[in-house]
N, C-alpha and C positions, 0 to 999 in steps of 0.2 A: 894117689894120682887122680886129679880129676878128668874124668872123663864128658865127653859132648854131652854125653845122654845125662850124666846128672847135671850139668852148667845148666843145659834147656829145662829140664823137670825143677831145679831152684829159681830159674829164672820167672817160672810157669806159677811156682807153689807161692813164694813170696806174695806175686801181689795180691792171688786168691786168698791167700792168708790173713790181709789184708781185710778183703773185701767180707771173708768169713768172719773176723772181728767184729767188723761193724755192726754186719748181720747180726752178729750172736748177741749183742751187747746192746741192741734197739732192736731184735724182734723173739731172741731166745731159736734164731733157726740157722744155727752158723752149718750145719750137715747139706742145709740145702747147694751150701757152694762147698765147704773143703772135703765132706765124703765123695762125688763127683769127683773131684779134682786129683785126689788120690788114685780113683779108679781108672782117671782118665792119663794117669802116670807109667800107669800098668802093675800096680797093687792087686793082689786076689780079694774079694768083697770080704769075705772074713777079717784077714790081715788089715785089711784099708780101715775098717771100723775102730780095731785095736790099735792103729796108728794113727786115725784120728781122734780116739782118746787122749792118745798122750801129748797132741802139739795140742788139743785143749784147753789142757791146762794153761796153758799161757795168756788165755783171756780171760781169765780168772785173777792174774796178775796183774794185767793190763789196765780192766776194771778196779781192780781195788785201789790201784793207786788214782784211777782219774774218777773215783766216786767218794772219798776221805771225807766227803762232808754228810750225804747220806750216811754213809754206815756207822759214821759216830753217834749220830744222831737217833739210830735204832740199832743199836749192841744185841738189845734184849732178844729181838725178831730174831736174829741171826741166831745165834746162842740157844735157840729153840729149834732151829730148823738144822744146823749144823748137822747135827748127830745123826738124824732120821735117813737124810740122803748118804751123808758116808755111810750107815749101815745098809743103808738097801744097793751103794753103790758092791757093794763087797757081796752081797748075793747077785747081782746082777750078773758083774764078772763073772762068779763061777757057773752062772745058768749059760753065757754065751759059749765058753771052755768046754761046758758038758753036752751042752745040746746041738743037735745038726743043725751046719751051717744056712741050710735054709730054711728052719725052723722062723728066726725070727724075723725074715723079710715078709710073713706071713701076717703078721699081727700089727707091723710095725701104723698100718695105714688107716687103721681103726684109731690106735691109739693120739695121731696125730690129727686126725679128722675130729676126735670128742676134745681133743684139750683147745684147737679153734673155733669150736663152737660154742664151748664152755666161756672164752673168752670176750667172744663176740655178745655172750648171752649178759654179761656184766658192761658194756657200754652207756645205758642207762641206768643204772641198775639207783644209781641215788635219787632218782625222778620218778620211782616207783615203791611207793613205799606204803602201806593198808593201814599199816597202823600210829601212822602220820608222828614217826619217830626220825630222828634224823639221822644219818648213814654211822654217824659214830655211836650212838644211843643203843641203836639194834644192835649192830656187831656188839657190843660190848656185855649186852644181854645174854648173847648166842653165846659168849666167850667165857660165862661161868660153868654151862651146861657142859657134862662130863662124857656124855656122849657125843656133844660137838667136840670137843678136843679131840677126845680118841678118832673119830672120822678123819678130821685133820691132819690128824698126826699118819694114821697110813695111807693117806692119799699121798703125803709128803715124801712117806718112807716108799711107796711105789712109784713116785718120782725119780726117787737116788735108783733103786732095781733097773728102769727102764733106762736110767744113762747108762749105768754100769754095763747093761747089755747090750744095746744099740744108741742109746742118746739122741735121734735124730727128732728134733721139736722137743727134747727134751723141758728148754726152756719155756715153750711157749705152755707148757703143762702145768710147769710152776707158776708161772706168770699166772694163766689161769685160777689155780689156785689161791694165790696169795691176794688179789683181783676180788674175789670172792667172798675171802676172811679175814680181811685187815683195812684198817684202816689209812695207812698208809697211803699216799700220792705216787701216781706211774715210776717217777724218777725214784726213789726213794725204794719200793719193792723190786724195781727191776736191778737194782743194785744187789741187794742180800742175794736174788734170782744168781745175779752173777757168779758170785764168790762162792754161796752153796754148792753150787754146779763146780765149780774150779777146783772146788778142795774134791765134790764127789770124784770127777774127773782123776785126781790127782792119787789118790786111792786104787780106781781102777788101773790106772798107771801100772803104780806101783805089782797088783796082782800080776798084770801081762808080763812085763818084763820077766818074772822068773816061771811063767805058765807058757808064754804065748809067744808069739814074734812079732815085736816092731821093729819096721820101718825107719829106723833113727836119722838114717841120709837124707828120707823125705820129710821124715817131722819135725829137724828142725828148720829148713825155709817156712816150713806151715807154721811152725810154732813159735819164729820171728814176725812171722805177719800176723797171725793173730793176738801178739802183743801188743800190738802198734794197731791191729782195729780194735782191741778191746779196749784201751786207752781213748781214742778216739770216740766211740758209741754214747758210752755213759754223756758226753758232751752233748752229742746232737738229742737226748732223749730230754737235755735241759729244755730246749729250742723249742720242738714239736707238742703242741698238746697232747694232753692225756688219750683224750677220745678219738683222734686221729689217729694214734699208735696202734690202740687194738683195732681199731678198724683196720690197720694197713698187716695188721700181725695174725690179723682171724684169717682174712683173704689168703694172706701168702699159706697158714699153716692148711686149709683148706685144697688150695691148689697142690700143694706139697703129698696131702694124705691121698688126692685121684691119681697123680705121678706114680706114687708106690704103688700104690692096689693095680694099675697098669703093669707095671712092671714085674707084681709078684705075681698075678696072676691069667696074664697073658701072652 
């Protein structure tokens, strides 16, 4: 039987669902609107977290089908990155299950204040160059060296850990990341960004359901709208320039990391 309170809470989830797609799928910061949204439901912060993992996944989905041309286009990237985030998504998980629940609302504001700043700090980054090499020449230099790989490779894999355990800016970390070491254009990384995350997402999922308690009443209006905005994103990321994205994605994850550190520690 449905009840008022859930009609109003799906009526409430769906279009933030929505609105978190979009977020997540053109700025990598979909926590900013559906973990809120959950708590504003009346979800425990713990729960709300592990319940906004799993309507997550849905813009993972969302994205993949409305980015088909990026991601064929770069198989290899993905196929590289795939593994690093499911495996750190599955430590992640079990670090949120094992550790006190306010353990990670402690750290969370550091982590989202260095992956917008990271981000911010690669806005020019091909108009700055010493050794008057051009943006594909360097990276591709950087990209034999065995100790840049390895770097990469666990910054990636501490990417997937921090979705698995909280995910909030998760994306804009990868973003950052990938910003950095690839040569890839905004639309084109922000896409593998997606799907990495959706599968990492979809992993953590899986752990909660037999560890933890979701939310399933709530996740799925959240995880119908964030279909339809993760669908929707990948579109508008076509639209908007490169340089305007991360300038509008440093700002938000910026503001986002003084929010937390407010709230965890005052």
């Amino acid at each position: 039987m449905i009840t008022d309170h859930y009609l109003q809470a799906f009526l409430f989830l769906l279009p933030m669902g929505i609105l978190a797609g979009i977020v997540s799928t053109t700025a990598g910061l979909a926590s900013l609107v559906s973990y809120p949204a959950l708590l504003a439901v009346g979800i425990p912060p713990v729960f709300a977290d592990v319940t906004n993992t799993a309507a997550l996944v849905m813009t993972g989905f969302g994205s993949m089908f409305s980015s088909k041309k990026e991601l064929t286009s770069h198989k290899k990237e993905l196929i590289k990155i795939f593994p690093l985030t499911i495996l750190g998504s599955i430590v992640g998980a079990w670090l949120l299950l094992s550790q006190p629940a306010s353990y990670f609302s402690k750290i969370v504001p550091f982590f989202v204040l260095l992956a917008g700043l990271l981000l911010f700090s690669q806005i020019n980054k091909s108009k700055s160059n010493p050794l008057n090499l051009t943006r594909d020449e360097s990276m591709e230099n950087d990209a034999h060296s065995p100790v840049y790989k390895t770097v990469i490779s666990i910054a990636i894999l501490l990417v997937g850990m921090y979705c698995g355990y909280f995910g909030a800016a998760g994306g804009v970390m990868l973003l950052a990341i990938l910003s950095a070491t690839t040569t890839m254009n905004f639309s084109s990384y922000n896409a593998v960004k997606n799907v990495s995350l959706g599968a990492s997402n979809l992993i953590a999922t899986l752990i909660y359901a037999f560890s933890s308690h979701i939310y399933w009443e709530m996740a799925i209006p959240m995880g119908i709208g964030l279909f339809i905005g993760g669908y929707i994103g990948p579109k508008i990321v076509r639209i908007i320039p490169d340089k305007t994205l991360k300038i509008i994605v440093s700002i938000l994850a910026v503001l986002l990391a003084v929010d937390l550190f407010v709230k965890a520690y005052f």
